[in-house]
N, C-alpha and C positions, 0 to 999 in steps of 0.2 A: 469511596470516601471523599470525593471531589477533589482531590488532589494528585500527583504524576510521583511513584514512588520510585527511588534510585538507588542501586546499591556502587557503595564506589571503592575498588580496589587498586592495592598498588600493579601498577604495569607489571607483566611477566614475573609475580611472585608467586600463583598455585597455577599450576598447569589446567586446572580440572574449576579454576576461579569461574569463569565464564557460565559453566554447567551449573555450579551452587549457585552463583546469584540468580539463572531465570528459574530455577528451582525453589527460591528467598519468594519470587516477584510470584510465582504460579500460588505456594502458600499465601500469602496475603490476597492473590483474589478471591481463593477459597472462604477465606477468614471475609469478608465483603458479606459474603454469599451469606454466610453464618448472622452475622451482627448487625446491618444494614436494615433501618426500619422503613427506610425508602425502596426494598426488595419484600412483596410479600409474604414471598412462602421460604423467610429467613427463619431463622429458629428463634429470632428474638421477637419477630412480628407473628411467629406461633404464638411464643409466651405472653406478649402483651394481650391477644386474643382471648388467651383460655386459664390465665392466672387470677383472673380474678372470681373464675367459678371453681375454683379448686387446686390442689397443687401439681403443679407439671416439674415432670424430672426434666433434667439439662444435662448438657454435655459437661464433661468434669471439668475441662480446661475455664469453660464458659462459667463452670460456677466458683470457680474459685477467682474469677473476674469480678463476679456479683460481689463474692467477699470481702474482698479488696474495696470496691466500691462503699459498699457498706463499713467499712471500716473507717475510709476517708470520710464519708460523711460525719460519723460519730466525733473522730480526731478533732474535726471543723468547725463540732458547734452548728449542725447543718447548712453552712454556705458550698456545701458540694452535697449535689442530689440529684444523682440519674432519673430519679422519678419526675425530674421537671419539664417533662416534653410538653404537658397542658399550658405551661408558662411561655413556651418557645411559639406556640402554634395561636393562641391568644392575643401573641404582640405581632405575630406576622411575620416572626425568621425565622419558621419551620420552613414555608416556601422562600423563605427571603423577600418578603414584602412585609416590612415596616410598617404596623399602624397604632395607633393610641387605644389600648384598650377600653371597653367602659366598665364601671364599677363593678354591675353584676359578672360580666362574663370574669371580671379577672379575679373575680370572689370565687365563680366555679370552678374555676382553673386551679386554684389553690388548694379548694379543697379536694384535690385531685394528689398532690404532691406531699413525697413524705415518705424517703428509705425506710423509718421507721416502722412504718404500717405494712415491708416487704419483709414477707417472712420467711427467711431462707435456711432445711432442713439439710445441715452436713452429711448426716446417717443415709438421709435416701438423698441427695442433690434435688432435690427441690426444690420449686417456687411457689408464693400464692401470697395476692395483693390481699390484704386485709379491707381496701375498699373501692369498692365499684369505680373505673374509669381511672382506674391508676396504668400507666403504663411505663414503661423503661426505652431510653434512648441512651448508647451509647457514644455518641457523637466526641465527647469531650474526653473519652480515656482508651475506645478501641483502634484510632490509630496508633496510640503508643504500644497499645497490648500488640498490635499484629508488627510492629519493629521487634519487640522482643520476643516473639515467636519465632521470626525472617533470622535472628539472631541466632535463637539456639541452633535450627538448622544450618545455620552456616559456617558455626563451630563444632557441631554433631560432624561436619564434612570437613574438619579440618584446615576452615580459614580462622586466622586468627586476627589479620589486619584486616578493620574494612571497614567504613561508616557508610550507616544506612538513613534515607532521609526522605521522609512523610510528608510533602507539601513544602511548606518556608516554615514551617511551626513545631514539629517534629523530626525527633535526631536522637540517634544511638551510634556510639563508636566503640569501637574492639579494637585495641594495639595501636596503631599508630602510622601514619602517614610516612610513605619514606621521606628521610633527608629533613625530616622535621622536628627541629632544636628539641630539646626535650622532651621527646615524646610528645603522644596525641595528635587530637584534629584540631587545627584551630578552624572556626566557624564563625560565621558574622551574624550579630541580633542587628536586627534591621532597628533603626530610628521608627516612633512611633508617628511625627508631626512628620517626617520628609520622604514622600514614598521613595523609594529606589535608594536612599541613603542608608548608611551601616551607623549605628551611632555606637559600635564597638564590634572587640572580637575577643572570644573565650576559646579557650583551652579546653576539650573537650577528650578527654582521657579514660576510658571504661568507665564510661558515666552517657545517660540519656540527659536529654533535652526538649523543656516542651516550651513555647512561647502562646501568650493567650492577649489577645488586644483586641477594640475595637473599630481600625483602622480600615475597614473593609466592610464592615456589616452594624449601618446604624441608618437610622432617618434622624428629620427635624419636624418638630411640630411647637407651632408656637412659640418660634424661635428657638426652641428647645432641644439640644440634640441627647437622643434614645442609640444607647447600644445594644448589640445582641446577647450581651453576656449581664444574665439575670441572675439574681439576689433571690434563691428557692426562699429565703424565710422572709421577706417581703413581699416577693410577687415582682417587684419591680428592677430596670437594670440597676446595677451597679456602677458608680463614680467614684471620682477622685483619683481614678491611676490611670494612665494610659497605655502601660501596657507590664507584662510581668516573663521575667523566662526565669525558669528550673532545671537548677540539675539534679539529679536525682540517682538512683542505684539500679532503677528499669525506666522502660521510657511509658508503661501506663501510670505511673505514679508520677514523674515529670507532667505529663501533660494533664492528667486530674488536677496536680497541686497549683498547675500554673491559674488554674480555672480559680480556685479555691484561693488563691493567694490575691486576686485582682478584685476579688468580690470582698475578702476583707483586707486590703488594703493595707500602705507599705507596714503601719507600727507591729500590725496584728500578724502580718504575716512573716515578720523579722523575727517575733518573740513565737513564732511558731518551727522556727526553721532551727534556733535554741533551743526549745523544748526537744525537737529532736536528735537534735546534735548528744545532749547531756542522756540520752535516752539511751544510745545505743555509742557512746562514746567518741570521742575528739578524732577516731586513727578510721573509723567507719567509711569512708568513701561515701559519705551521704548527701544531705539537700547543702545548697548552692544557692542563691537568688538575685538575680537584678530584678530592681523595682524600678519604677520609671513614673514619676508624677510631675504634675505639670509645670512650668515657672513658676516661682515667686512672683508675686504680683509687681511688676516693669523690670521683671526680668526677662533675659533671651533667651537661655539654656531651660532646659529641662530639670528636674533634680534628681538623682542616678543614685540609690542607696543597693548595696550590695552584702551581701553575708557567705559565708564562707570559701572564698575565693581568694586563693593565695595572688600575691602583686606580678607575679609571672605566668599568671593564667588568665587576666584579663586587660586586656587595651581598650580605652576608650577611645572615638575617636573624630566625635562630633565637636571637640575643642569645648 
């Protein structure tokens, strides 16, 4: 998943700590092995293969991932769409090479993209692309799925403090940190404009966390700078934020939404994080969000808009 996963426990609190976590870390490469459409003979680079001449069964965990998926897209108005890997490989950050698409190709790419046209059968777990050259990339929701897989296993084995952490983008916690004030992990959201800077820290309390920016993966063309985080119902990246992090109730829904929150941006994703607040009630342990767009035009700061976050769960700290 290009990134270095970690599981972090309190010193000498389970005797048997050490044994769960490379037990957490052996799962998650499994899960690689599974989802990875950079691995051929993945079960997801089966399904891209052979779902579009008919229905392929899946693994049950794997489909109720699909469902998930499919659900966020619908929630979103489709600005989240696993089917956008023609979109990804089009502009060149499939290999991470950055380039200007031309009209026609980015015309065909489109008409490749589209949950909608993924027709997935609960009764038998199946798959089947409604049309030729559709394929699925989990890139944007299976490292958070495989934290909260590493997770159930490491409470199936009777850890209960521990936060586990997916690259700088990705994060789930259980219990709490010893010796720390109220409960939880506190965690640092990295600044969007300052590499190596924290431009805050959150409170991270039986809650995932997913962060999605384009601080690492864009080119310029025409003085123009292109990120890698695409707009599935245009074709084109997505502007105006620079970067989004979630919290969430699992960490594949933190790091979907954070995807889905970037592409429509701070208003749309604030009255989305309401929507589901009023959905499943105010006591829920649900979405969370710092938004992060750009200065005011001759300003210096950034502008930090945030939703559900009690004032003792979050420290800014880029002044």
């Amino acid at each position: 998943m290009a990134c270095q996963f970690e599981v972090l426990l309190n010193a000498g609190q389970y005797a048997e700590g050490a044994n769960r976590a490379v037990a957490a870390l052996d799962l998650i490469d499994r899960l690689e092995d599974q989802l990875s459409v950079f691995r051929a003979q993945s079960e997801v680079s089966r399904l891209n293969r052979a779902a579009g001449q008919g229905e392929v069964e899946v693994e049950p965990r794997l489909f109720e991932l699909l469902q998930l998926a499919a659900e966020i897209h619908r929630r979103s108005g489709g600005a989240y769409d696993i089917t956008s890997g023609p979109l990804s490989k089009v502009w060149g950050f499939y290999r991470r090479a950055g380039q200007l698409p031309d009209e026609q190709a980015l015309a065909a790419a489109r008409s490749c993209v589209g949950s909608d046209r993924m027709t997935l059968d609960p009764q038998r777990r199946t798959v089947r692309f409604q049309t030729p050259g559709m394929e699925i990339n989990l890139g944007s929701i299976g490292k958070g799925y495989s934290l909260d897989r590493a997770a159930e296993l490491l409470e199936a084995g009777g850890v209960a403090d521990f936060m586990l952490h997916g690259g700088q983008s990705s994060l789930l916690a259980r219990g709490s940190r010893r010796m720390a004030a109220g409960g939880g992990w506190w965690v640092g959201v990295r600044h969007p404009l300052r590499p190596g800077a924290r431009l805050g820290e959150v409170r991270l309390k039986n809650r995932a966390l997913g962060t999605s920016g384009t601080g690492t993966q864009f080119f310029f063309h025409a003085g123009h700078r292109y990120g890698h985080i695409l707009d599935p119902r245009t074709g084109w990246p997505a502007e105006g934020t620079l970067s989004t992090t979630v919290l969430a109730r699992t960490a594949a829904e933190a790091d979907a939404l954070s995807t889905v929150f970037f592409v429509l941006g701070r208003d749309a994703a604030l009255e989305y994080c309401r929507r589901d607040g009023e959905a499943h009630g105010a006591a829920h342990g649900g979405l969370a969000a710092i938004i992060v767009s750009p200065p005011a035009r001759g300003g210096g700061t950034v502008d930090v808009a945030t939703f559900g976050l009690a004032d003792d769960d979050w420290r800014r700290l880029d002044g």
